[in-house]
SETOR-171456 format. One line per 4 residues: number of its first residue (from 1); their letters; for each residue x, y, z of N, C-alpha, C. Coordinates in nm, 2 decimals. Layout:
N
NUM = A = X Y Z X Y Z X Y Z; ... $
//
This chain:
203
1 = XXXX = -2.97 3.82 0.05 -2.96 3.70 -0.03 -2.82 3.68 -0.08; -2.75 3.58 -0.07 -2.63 3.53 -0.12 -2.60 3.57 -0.29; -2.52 3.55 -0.32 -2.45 3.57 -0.44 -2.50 3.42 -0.50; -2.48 3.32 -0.41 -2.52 3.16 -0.50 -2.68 3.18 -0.54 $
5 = XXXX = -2.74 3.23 -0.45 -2.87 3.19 -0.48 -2.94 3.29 -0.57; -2.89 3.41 -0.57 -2.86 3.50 -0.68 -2.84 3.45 -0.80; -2.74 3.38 -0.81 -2.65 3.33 -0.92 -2.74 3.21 -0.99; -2.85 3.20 -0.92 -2.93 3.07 -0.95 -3.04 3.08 -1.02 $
9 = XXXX = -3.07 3.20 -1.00 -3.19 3.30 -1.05 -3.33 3.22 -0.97; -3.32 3.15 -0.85 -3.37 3.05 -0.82 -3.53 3.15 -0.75; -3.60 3.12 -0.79 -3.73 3.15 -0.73 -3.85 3.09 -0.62; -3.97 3.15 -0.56 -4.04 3.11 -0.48 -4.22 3.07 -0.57 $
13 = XXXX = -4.22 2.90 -0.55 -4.32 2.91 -0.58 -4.44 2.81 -0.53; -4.58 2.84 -0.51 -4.67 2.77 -0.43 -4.66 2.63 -0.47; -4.66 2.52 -0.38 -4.63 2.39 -0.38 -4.79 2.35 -0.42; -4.76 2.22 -0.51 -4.91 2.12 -0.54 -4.89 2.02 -0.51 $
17 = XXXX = -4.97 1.93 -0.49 -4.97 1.76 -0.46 -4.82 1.69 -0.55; -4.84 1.75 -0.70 -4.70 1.72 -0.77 -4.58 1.68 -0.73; -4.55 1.81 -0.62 -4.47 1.82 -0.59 -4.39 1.74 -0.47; -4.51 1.68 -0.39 -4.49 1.60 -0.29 -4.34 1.52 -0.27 $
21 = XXXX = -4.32 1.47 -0.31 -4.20 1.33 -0.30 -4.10 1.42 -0.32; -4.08 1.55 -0.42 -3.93 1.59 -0.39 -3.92 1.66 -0.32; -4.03 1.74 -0.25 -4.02 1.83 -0.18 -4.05 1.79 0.01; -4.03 1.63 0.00 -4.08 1.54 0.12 -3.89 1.53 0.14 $
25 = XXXX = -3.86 1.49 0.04 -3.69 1.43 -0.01 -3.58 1.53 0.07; -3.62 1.62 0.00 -3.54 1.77 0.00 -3.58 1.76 0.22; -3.68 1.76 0.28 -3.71 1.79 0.43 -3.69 1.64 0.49; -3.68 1.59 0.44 -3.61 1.45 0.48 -3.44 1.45 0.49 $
29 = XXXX = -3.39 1.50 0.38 -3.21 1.55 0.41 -3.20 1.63 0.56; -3.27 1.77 0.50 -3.27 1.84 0.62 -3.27 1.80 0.74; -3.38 1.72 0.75 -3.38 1.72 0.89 -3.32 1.55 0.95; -3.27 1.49 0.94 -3.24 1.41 0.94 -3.14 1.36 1.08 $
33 = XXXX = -3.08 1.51 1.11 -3.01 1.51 1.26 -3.09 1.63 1.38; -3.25 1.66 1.32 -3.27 1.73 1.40 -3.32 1.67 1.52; -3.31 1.74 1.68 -3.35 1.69 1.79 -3.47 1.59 1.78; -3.60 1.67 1.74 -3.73 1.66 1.74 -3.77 1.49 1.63 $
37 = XXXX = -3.70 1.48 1.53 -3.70 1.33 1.45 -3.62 1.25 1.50; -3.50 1.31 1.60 -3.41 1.20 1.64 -3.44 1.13 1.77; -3.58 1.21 1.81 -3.67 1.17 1.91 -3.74 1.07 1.87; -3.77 1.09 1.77 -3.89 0.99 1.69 -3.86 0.88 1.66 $
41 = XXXX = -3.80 0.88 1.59 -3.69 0.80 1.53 -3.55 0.78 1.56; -3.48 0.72 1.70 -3.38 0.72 1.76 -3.26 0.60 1.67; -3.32 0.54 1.57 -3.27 0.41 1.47 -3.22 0.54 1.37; -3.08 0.52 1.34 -3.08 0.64 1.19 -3.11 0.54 1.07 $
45 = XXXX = -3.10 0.43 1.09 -3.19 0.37 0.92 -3.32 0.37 0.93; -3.35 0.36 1.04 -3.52 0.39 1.02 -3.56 0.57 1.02; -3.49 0.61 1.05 -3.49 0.76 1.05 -3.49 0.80 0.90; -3.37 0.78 0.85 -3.38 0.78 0.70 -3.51 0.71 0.59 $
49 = XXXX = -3.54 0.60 0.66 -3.66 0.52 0.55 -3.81 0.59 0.62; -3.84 0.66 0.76 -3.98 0.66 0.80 -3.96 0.89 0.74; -3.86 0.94 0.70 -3.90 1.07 0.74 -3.94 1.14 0.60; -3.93 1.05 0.50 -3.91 1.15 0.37 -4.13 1.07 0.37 $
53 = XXXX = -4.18 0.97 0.40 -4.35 0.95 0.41 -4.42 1.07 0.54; -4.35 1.07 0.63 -4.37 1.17 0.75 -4.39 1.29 0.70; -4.28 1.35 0.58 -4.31 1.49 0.53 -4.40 1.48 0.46; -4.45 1.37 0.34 -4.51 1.35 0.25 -4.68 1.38 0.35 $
57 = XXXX = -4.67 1.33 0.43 -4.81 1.29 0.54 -4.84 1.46 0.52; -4.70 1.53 0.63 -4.70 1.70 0.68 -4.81 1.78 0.57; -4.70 1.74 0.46 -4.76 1.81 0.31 -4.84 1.81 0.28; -4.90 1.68 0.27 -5.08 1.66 0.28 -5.16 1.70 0.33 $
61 = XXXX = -5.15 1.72 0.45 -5.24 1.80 0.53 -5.24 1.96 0.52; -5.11 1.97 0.52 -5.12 2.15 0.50 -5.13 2.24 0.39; -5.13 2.11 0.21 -5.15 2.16 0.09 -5.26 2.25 0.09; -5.36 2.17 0.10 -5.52 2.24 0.07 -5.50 2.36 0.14 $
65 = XXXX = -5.41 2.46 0.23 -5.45 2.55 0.28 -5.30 2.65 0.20; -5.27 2.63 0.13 -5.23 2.72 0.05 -5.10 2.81 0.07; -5.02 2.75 0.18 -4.89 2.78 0.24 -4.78 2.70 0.25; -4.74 2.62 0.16 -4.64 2.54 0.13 -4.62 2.54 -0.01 $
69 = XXXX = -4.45 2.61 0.04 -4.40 2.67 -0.05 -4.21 2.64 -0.11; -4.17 2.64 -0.23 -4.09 2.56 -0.27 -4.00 2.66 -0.39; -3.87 2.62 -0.36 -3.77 2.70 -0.45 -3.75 2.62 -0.56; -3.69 2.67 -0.68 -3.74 2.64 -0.82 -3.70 2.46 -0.82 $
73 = XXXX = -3.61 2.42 -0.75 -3.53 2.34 -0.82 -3.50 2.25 -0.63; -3.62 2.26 -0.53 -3.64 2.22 -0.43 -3.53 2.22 -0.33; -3.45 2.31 -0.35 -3.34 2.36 -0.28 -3.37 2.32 -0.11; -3.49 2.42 -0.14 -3.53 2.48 -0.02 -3.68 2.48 0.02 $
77 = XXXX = -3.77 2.44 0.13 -3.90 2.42 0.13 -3.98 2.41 0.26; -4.05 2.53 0.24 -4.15 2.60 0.35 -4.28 2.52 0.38; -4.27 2.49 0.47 -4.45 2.43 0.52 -4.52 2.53 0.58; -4.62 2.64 0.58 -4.68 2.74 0.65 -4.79 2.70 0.72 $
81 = XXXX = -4.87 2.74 0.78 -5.02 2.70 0.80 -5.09 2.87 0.83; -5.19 2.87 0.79 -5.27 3.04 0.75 -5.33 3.06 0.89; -5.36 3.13 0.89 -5.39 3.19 1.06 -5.58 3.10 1.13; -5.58 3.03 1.18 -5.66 2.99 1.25 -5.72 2.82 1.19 $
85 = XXXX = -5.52 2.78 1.10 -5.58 2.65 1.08 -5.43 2.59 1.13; -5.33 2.60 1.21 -5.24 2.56 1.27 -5.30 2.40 1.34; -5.38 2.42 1.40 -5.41 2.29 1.48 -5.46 2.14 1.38; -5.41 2.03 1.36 -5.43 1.93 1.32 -5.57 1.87 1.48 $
89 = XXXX = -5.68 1.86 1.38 -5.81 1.79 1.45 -5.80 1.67 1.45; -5.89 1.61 1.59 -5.94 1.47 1.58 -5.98 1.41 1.42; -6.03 1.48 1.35 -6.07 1.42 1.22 -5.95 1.38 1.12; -5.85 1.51 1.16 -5.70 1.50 1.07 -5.68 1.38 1.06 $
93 = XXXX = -5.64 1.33 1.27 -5.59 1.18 1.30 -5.67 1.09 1.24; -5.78 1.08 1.22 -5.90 0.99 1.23 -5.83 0.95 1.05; -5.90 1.05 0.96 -5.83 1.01 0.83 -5.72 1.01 0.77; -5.63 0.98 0.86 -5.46 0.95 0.84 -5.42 0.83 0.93 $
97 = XXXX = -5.53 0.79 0.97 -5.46 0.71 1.09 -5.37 0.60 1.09; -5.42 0.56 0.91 -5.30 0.44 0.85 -5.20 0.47 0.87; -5.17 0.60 0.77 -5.03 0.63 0.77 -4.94 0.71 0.85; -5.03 0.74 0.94 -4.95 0.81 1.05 -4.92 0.66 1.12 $
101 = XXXX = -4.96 0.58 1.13 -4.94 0.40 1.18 -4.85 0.36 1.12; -4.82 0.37 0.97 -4.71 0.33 0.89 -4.61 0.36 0.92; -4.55 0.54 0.95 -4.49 0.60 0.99 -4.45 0.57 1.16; -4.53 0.60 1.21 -4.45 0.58 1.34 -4.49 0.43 1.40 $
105 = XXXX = -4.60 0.35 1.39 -4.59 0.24 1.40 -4.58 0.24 1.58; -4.53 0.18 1.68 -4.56 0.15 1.79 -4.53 0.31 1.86; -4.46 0.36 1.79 -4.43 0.53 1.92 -4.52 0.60 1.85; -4.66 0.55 1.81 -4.73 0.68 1.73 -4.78 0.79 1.87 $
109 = XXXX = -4.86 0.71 1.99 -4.88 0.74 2.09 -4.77 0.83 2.13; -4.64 0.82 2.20 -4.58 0.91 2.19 -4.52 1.02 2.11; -4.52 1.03 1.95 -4.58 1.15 1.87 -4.68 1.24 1.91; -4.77 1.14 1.92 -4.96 1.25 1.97 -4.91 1.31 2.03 $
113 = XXXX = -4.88 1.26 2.21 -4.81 1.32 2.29 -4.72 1.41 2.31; -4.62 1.38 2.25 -4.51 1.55 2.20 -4.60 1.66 2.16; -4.65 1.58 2.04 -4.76 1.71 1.91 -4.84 1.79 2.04; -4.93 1.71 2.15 -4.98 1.76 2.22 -4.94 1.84 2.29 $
117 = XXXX = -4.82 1.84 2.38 -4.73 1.90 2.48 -4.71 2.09 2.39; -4.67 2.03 2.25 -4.61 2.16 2.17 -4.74 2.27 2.17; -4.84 2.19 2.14 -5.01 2.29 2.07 -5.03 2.34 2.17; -5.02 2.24 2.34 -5.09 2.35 2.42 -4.98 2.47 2.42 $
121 = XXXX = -4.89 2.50 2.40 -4.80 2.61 2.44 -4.79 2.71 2.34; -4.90 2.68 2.22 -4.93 2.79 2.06 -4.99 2.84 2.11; -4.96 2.97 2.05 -5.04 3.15 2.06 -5.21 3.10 2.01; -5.25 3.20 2.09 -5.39 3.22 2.00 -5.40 3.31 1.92 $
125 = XXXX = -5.32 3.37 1.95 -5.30 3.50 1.85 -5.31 3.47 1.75; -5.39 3.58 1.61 -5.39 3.57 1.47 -5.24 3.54 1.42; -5.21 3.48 1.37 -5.07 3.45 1.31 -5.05 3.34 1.18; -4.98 3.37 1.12 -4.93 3.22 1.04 -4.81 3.13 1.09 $
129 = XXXX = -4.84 3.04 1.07 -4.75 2.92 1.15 -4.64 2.84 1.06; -4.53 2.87 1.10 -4.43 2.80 1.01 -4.41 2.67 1.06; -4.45 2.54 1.03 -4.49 2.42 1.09 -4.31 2.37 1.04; -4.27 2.39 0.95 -4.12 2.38 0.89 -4.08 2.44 0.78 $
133 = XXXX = -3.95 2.45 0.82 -3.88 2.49 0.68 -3.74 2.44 0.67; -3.71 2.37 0.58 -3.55 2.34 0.57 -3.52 2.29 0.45; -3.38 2.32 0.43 -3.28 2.33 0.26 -3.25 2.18 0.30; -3.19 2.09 0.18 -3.13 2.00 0.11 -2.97 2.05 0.22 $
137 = XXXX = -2.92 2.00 0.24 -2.75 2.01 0.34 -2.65 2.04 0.25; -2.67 2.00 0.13 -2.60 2.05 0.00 -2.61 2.19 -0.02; -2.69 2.22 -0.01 -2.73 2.41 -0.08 -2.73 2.49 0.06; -2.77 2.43 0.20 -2.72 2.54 0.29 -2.62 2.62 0.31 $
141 = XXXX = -2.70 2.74 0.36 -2.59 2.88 0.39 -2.55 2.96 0.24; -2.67 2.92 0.14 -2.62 2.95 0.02 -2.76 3.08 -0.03; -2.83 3.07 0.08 -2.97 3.18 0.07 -3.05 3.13 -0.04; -3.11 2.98 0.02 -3.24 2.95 -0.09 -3.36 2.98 0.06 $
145 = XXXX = -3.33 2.92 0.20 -3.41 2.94 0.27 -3.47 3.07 0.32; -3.36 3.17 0.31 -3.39 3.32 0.32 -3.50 3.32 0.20; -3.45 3.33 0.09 -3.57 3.35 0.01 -3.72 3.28 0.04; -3.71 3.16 0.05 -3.84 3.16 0.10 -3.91 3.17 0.22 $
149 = XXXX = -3.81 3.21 0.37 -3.86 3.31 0.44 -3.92 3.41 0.42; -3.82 3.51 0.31 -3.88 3.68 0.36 -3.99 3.68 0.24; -4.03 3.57 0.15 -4.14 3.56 0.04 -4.28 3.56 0.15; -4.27 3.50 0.24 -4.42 3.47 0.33 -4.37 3.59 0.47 $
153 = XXXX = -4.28 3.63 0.45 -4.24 3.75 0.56 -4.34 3.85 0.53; -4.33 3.87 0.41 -4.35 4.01 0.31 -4.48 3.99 0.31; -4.57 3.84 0.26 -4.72 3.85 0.23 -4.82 3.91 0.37; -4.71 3.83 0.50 -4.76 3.88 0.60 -4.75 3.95 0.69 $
157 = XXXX = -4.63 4.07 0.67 -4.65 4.21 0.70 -4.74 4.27 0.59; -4.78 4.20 0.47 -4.86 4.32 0.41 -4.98 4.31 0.46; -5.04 4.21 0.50 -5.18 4.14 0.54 -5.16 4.20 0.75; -5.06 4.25 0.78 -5.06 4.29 0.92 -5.10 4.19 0.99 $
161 = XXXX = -5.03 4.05 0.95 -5.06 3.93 1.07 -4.90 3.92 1.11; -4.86 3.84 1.24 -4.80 3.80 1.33 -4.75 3.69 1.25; -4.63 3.61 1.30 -4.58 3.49 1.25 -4.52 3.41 1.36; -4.53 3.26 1.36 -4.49 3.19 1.48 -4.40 3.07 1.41 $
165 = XXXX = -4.29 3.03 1.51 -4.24 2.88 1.51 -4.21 2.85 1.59; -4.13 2.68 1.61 -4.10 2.68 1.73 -3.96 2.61 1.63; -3.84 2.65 1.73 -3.73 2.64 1.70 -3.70 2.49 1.78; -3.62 2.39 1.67 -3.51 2.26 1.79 -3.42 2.28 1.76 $
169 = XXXX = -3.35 2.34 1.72 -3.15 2.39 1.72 -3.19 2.54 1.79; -3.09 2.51 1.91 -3.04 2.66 1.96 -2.98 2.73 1.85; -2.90 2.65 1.71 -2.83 2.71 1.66 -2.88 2.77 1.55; -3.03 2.72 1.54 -3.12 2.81 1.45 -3.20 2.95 1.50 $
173 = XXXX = -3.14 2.96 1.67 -3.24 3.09 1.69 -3.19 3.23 1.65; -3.07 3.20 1.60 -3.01 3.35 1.59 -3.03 3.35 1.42; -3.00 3.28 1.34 -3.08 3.28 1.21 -3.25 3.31 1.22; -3.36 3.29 1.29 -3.44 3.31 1.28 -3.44 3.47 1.39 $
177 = XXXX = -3.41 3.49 1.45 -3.41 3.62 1.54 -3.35 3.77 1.40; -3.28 3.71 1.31 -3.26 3.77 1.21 -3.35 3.82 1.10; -3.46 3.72 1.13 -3.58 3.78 1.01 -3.68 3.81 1.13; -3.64 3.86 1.24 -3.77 3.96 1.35 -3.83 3.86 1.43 $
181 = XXXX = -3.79 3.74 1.47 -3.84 3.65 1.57 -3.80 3.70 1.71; -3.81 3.64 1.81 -3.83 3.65 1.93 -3.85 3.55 2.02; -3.74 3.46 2.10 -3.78 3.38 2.17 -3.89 3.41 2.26; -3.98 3.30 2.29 -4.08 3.33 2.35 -4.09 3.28 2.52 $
185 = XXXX = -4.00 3.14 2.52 -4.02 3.04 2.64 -3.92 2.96 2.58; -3.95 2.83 2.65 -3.93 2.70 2.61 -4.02 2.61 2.64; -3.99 2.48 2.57 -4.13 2.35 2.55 -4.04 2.26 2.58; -4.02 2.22 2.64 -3.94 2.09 2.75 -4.01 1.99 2.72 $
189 = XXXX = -3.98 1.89 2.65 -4.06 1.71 2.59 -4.01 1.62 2.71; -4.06 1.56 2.81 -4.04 1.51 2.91 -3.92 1.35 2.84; -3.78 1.36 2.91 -3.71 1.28 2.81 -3.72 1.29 2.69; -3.68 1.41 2.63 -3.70 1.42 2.51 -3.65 1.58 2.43 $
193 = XXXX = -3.63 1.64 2.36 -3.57 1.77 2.34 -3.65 1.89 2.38; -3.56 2.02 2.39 -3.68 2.12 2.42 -3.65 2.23 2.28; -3.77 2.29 2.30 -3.82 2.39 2.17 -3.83 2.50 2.18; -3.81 2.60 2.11 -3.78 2.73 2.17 -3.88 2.84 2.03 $
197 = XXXX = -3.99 2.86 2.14 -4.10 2.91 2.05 -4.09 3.01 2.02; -4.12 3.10 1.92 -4.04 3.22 1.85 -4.19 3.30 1.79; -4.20 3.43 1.82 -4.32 3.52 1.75 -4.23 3.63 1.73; -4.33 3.66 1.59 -4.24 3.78 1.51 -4.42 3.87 1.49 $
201 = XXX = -4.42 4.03 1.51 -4.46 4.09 1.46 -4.45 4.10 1.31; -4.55 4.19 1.30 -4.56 4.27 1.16 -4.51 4.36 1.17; -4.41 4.38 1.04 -4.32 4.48 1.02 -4.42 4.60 0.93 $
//
């Protein structure tokens, strides 16, 4: 842990519906030049207006299961999924299908598509699924993300489950290979970015 984030007395704690919009805000900065949205959204003003409802969507679906998680002051903010609820169902789509429409609007079809390309290439293995995680661009490299990595590190080496992601910056795999990841392959998006899927044991 850094000295800033130290210095912050900044804490890890379980995210609620409340928290939605800042903690949509905060993964909307983040990601904003990542491969995988700049796929999505190849317009950066529409990148910027469709990604901070996209997270809000993410959040929604993955609240009710009890793994999205948020540093005091939204620094920093974990999306998890608990071991054998990773996959978004026909039903997910079915009652979102507005605003997944609102959001992606004519490329939603190619969304499914990517989403689909990525799922078939997920473990079956028991695991928890880091669906995202990313700091505000302001506070990076200042260790709010580490903290709420090694917070769901720790629940699940104690629980002896596995952990998975799939990485879009090469320049994020050596930060993640640092908390026990492990390239796995890659996910090649036909015209489009590749992903580099990562499983970590229990420590």
């Amino acid at each position: 842990m850094s000295q800033a984030a130290k210095a912050s007395g900044s804490s890890v704690r379980l995210a609620t519906m409340a928290d939605s919009e800042p903690l949509a805000d905060t993964l909307a900065r983040a990601f904003i030049d990542d491969p995988v949205t700049v796929f999505f959204f190849p317009d950066a003003a529409k990148r910027r207006e469709k990604l901070p409802p996209m997270f809000r969507l993410l959040f929604k679906l993955g609240e009710p299961h009890g793994g999205c998680f948020v540093t005091d002051k939204y620094e920093s903010v974990a999306l998890w999924r608990p071991p054998g609820k990773w996959h978004l169902t026909l039903k997910d789509y079915l009652l979102n299908a507005l605003p997944l429409l609102s959001v992606f609007g004519g490329n939603a079809l190619t969304v499914m598509s990517t989403m689909d390309r990525i799922e078939k290439q997920h473990p079956k293995k028991n695991h928890w699924y880091l669906q995202t995680i990313g700091t505000d661009p302001d506070k990076q490299g200042k260790g709010f993300g580490g903290i709420l990595m090694r917070h769901q590190l720790a629940a699940a080496d104690a629980a002896g489950i596995a952990c998975y992601l799939e990485s879009s910056k090469p320049t994020n795999i050596p930060i993640y290979q640092s908390f026990g990841f492990a390239v796995t392959g890659e996910i090649n998006v036909p015209d489009g970015p590749t992903l580099w899927p990562m499983w970590r044991d229990p420590k």
